[in-house]
C-alpha positions as CSV (number, residue, x, y, z in Angstrom):
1,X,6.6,15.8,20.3
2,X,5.7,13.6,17.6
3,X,2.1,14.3,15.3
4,X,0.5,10.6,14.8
5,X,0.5,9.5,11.7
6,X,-3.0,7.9,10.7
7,X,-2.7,8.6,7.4
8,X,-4.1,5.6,5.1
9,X,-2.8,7.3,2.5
10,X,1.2,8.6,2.6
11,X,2.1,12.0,0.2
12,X,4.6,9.9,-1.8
13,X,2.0,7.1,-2.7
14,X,-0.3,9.9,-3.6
15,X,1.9,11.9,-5.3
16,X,2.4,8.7,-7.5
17,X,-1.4,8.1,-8.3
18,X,-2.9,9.3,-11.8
19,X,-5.7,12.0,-11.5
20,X,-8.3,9.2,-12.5
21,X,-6.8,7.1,-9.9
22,X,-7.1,10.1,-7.1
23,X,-10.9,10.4,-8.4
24,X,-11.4,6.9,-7.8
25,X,-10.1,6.7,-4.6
26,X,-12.0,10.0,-3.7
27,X,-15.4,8.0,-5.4
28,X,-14.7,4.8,-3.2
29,X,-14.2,6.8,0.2
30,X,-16.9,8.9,0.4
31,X,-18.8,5.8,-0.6
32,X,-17.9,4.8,2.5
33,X,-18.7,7.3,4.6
34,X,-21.5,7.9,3.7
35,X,-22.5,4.1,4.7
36,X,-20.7,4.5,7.7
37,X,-22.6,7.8,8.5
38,X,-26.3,5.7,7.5
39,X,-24.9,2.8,9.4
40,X,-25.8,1.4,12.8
41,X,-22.1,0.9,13.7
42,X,-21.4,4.7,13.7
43,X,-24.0,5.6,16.6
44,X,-22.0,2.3,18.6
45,X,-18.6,2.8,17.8
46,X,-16.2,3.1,20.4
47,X,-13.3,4.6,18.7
48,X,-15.2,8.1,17.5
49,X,-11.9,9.0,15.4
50,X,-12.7,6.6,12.8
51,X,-15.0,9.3,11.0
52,X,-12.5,11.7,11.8
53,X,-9.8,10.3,10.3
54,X,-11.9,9.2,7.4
55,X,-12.7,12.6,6.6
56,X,-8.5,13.8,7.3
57,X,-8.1,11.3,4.7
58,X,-10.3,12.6,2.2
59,X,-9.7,15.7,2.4
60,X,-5.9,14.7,1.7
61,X,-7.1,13.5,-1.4
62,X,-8.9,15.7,-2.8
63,X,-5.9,17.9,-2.1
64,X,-3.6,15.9,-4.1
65,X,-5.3,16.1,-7.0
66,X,-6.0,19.4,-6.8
67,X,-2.4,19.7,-7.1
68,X,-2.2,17.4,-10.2
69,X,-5.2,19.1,-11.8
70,X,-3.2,22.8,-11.1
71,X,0.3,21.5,-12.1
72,X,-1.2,20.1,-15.8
């Protein structure tokens, strides 16, 4: 059985970023979910795994560059 892949970001485009660019991108998500936790559209959302996957691909990043950060 095939695992579904709703990853926005893939490893090899991670694995590719700068550690300023993975702290960015860490910076502009939770931005974003935090306004999407405050939000009206949350409490109505049909599709519930968009918070879900939100924070799957957070914590992917901030995996990643825990990686860079332990590799340098």
């Amino acid at each position: 059985m095939a695992a579904k892949k709703n990853s926005k970001y893939s490893s090899e485009a991670l694995s590719a970023l700068s550690v300023s660019e993975l702290e960015d991108l860490i910076k502009e998500d939770e931005q974003q979910m935090t306004k999407m936790r405050f939000s009206d559209t949350v409490v109505f959302t049909e599709d519930a795994s968009t918070v879900k996957d939100m924070r799957r691909n957070l914590a992917r990043l901030k995996t990643a560059l825990r990686a860079k950060q332990l590799a340098e």
